[in-house]
C-alpha positions in Angstrom: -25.8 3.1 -0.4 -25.8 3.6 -4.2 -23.0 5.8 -5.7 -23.8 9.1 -7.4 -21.8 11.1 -9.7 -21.4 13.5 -6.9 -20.4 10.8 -4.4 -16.7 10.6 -3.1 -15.9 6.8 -3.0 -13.3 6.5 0.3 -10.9 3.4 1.4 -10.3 3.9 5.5 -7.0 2.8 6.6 -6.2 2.2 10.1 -4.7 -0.6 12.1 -7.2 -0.4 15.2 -10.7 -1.7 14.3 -12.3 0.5 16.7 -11.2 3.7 14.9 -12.5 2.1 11.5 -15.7 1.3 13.2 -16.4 4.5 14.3 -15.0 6.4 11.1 -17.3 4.2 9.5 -20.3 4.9 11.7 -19.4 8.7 11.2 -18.7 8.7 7.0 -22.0 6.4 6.8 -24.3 9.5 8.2 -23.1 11.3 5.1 -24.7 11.4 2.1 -22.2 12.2 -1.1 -19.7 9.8 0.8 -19.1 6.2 0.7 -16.8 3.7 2.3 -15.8 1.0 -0.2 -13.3 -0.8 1.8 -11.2 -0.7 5.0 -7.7 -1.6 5.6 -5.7 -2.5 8.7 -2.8 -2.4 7.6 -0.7 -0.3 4.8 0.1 -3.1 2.2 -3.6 -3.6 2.2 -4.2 -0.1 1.8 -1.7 -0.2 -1.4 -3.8 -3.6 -2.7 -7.2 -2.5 -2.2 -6.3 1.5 -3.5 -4.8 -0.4 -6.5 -8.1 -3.0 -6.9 -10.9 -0.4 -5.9 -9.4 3.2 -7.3 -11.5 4.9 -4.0 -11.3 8.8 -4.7 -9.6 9.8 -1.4 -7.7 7.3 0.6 -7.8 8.1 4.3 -4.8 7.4 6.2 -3.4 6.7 9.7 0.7 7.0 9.9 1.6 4.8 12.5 0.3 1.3 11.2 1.7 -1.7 13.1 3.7 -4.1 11.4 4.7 -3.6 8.2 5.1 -0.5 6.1 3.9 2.6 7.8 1.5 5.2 6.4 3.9 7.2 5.1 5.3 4.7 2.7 1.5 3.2 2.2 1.1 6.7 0.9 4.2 6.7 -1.4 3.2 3.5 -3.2 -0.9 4.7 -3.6 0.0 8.4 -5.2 3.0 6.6 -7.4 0.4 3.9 -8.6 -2.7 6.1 -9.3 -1.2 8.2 -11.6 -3.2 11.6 -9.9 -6.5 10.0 -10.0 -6.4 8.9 -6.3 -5.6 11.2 -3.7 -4.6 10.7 0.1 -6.1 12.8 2.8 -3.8 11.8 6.3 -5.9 11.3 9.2 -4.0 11.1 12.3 -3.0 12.1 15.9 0.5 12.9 15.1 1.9 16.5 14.3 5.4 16.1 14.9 7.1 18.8 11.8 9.2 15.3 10.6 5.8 13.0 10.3 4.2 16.4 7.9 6.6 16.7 6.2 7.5 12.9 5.3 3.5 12.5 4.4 3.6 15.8 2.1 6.6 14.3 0.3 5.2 10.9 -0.4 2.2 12.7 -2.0 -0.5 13.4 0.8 -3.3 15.4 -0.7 -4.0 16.9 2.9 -2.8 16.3 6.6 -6.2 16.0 9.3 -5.9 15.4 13.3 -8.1 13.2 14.6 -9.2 16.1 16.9 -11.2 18.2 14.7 -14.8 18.4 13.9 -16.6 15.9 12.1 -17.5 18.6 9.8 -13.6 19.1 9.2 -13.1 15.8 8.1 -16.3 15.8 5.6 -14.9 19.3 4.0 -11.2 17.9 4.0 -12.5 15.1 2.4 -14.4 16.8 -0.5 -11.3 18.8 -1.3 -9.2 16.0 -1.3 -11.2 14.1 -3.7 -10.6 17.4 -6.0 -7.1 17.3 -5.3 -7.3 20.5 -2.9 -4.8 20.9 0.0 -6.3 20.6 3.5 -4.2 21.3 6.3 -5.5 21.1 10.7 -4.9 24.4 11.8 -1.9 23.4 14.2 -0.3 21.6 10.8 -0.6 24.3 8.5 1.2 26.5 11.8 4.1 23.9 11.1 4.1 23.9 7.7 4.4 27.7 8.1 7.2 27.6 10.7 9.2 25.4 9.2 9.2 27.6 5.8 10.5 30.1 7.7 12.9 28.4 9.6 14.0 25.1 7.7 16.3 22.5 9.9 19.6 21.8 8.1 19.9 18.7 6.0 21.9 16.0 8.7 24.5 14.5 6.0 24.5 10.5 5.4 27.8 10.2 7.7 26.0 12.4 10.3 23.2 10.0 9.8 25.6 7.0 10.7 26.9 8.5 13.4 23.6 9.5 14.8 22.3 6.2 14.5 25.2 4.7 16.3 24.7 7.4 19.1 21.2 6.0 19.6 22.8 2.5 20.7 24.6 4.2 23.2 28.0 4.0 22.1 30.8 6.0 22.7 33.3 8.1 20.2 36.0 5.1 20.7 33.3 2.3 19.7 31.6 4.4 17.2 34.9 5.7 15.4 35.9 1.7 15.3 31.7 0.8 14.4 32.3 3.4 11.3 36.2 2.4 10.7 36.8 6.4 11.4 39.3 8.0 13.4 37.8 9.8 17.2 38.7 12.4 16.3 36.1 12.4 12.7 33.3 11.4 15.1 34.0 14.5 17.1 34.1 16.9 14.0 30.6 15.5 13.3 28.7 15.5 16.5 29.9 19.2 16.9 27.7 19.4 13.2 25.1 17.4 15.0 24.8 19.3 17.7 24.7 22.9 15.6 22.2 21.0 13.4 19.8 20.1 15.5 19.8 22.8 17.8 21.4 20.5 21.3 24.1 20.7 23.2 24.3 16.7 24.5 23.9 13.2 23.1 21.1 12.7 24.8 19.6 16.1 23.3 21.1 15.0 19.9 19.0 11.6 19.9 16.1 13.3 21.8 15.7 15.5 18.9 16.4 13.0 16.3 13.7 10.8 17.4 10.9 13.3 17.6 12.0 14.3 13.8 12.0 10.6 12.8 15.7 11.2 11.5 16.3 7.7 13.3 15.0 4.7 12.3 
């Protein structure tokens, strides 16, 4: 297909080569848009973005190996200076994974569930630097406006972490050189934090907000 003026150039990143195929098999039955290169992973997203300048990059989040969408996304916005813009295309909608993608610079936030026709129009105002939001993301973005979750602070991080491994207040206090009673303070914090009354509640929670790593 020969570009247009009026044609939005696209690099599709996804580690599974069936969803490229298929995105590719759905993008080709559109006119004013054209694939100019695939990536299965997201340091080749960040090469080819850099090496072909696409208009809208779309991108999965959870990539394999390697960096993750997220970060993919980071590196593209930071590199094109504005001129290339990242529409997320994904199945997650957890409120940590939207807002992690809107801070590293994602023009727009898609599920894969929605309409082809969704996708063509998210991708048009993408490539003008328009915010497009799934219905059950903008909801999020919304709720979480209203009702933003406390900041967890770096020691409350640490001890979070360390709660993940299964440890105990002895082992973590001597893991974080930290008295027992310090680790209680916090995971009282924790617990008001995040909205739990129990470790497992504490990690549970942490895990769905990507807060661990």
């Amino acid at each position: 297909m020969t570009a247009t003026a009026a044609t939005v150039r696209i690099l599709l990143c996804d580690d599974h080569a069936v969803v490229r195929a298929g995105l590719l098999a759905l993008l080709g039955s559109e006119p004013d848009i054209e694939v100019v290169g695939e990536a299965g992973s997201g340091e080749e997203a960040v090469a080819l973005a850099a090496r072909l300048a696409p208009d809208v990059v779309l991108m999965d989040l959870q990539l394999g190996e390697g960096i993750d969408g997220v970060e993919a996304t980071r590196r593209i916005t930071a590199a094109g200076s504005g001129t290339v813009h990242v529409l997320v295309l994904t199945t997650y909608d957890t409120d940590a994974d939207i807002t992690r993608a809107i801070e590293a610079g994602a023009t727009g936030y898609l599920l894969k569930a929605e309409r082809p026709e969704e996708l063509f129009a998210a991708i048009h105002s993408a490539a003008q630097g328009r915010t497009t939001l799934s219905a059950p993301v903008a909801s999020r973005v919304m709720a979480r406006m209203r009702n933003p979750l406390p900041t967890l602070t770096e020691r409350e991080l640490d001890i979070l972490g360390q709660l993940s491994r299964g440890l105990g207040n002895r082992d973590i206090a001597r893991a974080l050189f930290i008295s027992e009673a310090t680790v209680k303070t916090h995971l009282g914090r924790i617990y008001d934090k995040l909205g739990v009354d129990t470790r497992a509640g504490a990690v549970a929670v942490a895990k769905e907000q990507r807060l661990l790593p």
